[in-house]
N, C-alpha and C positions, 0 to 999 in steps of 0.2 A: 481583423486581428492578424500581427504580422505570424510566419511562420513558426519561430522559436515559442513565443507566446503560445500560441495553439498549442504546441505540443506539449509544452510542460500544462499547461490547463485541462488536454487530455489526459495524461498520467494522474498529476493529481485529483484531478474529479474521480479518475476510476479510484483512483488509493482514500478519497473522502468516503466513497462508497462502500468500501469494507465491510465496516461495520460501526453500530453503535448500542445502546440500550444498556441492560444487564444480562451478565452472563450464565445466572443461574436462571433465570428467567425462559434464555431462550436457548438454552441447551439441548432440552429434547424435542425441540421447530425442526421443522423439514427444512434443507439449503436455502430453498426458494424464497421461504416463507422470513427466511432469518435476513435475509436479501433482501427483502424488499421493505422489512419493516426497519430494520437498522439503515438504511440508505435515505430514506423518508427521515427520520431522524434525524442523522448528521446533517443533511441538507438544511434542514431546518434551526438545529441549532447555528449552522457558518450563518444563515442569512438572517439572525437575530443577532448576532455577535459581530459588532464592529471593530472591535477591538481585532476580531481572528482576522478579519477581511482585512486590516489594515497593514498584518504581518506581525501582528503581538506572538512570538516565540512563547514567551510562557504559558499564554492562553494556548499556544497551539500545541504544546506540548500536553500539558493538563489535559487537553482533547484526547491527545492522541492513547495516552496514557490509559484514560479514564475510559474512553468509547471503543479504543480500536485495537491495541493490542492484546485484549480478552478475548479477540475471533481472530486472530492470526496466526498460523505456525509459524511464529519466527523463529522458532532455532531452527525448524526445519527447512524454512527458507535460508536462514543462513546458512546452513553448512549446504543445501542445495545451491547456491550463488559462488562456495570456494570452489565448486567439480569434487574431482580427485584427490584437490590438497586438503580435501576436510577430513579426510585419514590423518595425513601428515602432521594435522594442528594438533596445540594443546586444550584442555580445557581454557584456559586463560588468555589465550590466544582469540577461543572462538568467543568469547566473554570479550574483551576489545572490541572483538570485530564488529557484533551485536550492539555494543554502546557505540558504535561510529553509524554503523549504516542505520538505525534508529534514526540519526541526526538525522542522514541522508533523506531520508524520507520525510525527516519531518520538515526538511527545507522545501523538500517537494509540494508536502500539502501548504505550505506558506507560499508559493508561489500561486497556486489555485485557490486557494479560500479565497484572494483579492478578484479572482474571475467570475465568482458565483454570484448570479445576479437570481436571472427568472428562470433557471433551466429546470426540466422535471424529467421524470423517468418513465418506462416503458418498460414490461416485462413479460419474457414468452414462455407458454408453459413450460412446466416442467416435464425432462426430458428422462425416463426411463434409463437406470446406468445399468452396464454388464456385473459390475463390482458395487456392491450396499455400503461399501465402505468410501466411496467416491463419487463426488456428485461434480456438475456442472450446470450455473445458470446464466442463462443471457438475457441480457438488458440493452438499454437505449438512453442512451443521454439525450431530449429533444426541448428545441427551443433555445432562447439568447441570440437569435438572430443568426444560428450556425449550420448548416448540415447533420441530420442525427448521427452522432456514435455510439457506434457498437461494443458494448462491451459483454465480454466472457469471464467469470469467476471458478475458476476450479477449488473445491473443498473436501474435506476429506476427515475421516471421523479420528477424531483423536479422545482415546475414553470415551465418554456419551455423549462430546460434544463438537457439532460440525465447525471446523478451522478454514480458513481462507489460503490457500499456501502459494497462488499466483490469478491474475488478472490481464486481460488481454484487452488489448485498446486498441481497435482496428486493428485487427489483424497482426500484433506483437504483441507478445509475451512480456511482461515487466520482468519478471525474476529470470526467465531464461535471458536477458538482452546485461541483464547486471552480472548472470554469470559469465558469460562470454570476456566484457570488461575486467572482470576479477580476476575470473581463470588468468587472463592475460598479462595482467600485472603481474601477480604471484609470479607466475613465470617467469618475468622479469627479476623481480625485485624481492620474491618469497613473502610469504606472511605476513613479514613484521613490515615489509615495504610498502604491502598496500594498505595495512593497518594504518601507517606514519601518512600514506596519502590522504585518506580518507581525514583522517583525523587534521591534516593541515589543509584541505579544502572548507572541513566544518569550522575550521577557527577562522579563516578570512574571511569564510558567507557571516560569521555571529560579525565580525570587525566590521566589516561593512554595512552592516544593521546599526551598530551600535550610533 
């Protein structure tokens, strides 16, 4: 697997891994538990779905939509990825931002759903947190011919229900590595700059599909 390929196959495997099932269902699950049974899931749904393997955006959205953004803080991961300019934004502003980097990611799970063959999961107890409001669980992506990786899921209780709000794939951070990137635009180019990138990166990746 050339290098690029890996990587984006590790991001998106750990971002397939999120979550899936129902929300009301698995509200009051322990992290672990919500881990491991929504992970088992999506897996299984990409490897029945040719369509998602082959890059169908709609299908992958409707996934995404339907599976994965019901166990995620995304606003809180968004304004976590602007730093400090997420003071300085508007409501409308952080609302842009959230319909761009949505895409972003969901170009990401489109890049891995096409990698997902025979790989299965591993998972190590659960680990005791200082805070009942924040959990962390680790897992193992093993098998497809690769090295296991390690992934880490930090969550965190939002009302009665455990949220996903970052993922660590060998040893990086997803959302810290996006805020770094972000912060740094803005800086550049303010809000509405890296809004206008985001948003002209996701229209050449759909043009290029097309």
């Amino acid at each position: 697997m050339k290098t690029m390929d890996k990587r984006t196959w590790m991001r998106g495997v750990a971002a397939v891994m999120l979550v899936a099932g129902s929300p009301w269902a698995l509200a009051q699950t322990t992290p672990d538990a919500l881990i491991k049974q929504v992970s088992t899931e999506v897996l299984d749904a990409v490897k029945a779905d040719k369509a998602i393997q082959a890059g169908d955006v709609k299908r992958i959205t409707a996934l995404v939509d339907a599976k994965i953004m019901p166990h995620v803080d995304f606003e809180g991961m968004t304004r976590f990825v602007m730093g400090q300019y997420a003071r300085q934004s508007t409501p409308e502003q952080r609302q842009q931002l959230q319909v761009e980097f949505k895409q972003v990611l969901v170009r990401t799970y489109s890049g891995a759903f096409s990698m997902v063959k025979d790989q299965n999961l591993e998972f190590e107890p659960q680990r005791p947190s200082a805070d009942p409001a924040q959990a962390e669980v680790r897992s193992k992506i093993v098998g497809g011919g690769a090295e296991p990786i390690q992934l880490l899921y930090r969550l965190r209780k939002v009302g009665e229900a455990w949220k996903v709000y970052d993922v660590n794939v060998g040893g990086s951070w997803l959302a810290q590595n996006y805020r770094t990137q972000y912060t740094q635009e803005i800086g550049k180019s303010g809000i509405d700059g890296l809004i206008k990138l985001l948003a002209d990166r996701n229209k050449s990746a759909a043009g290029a599909k097309s």
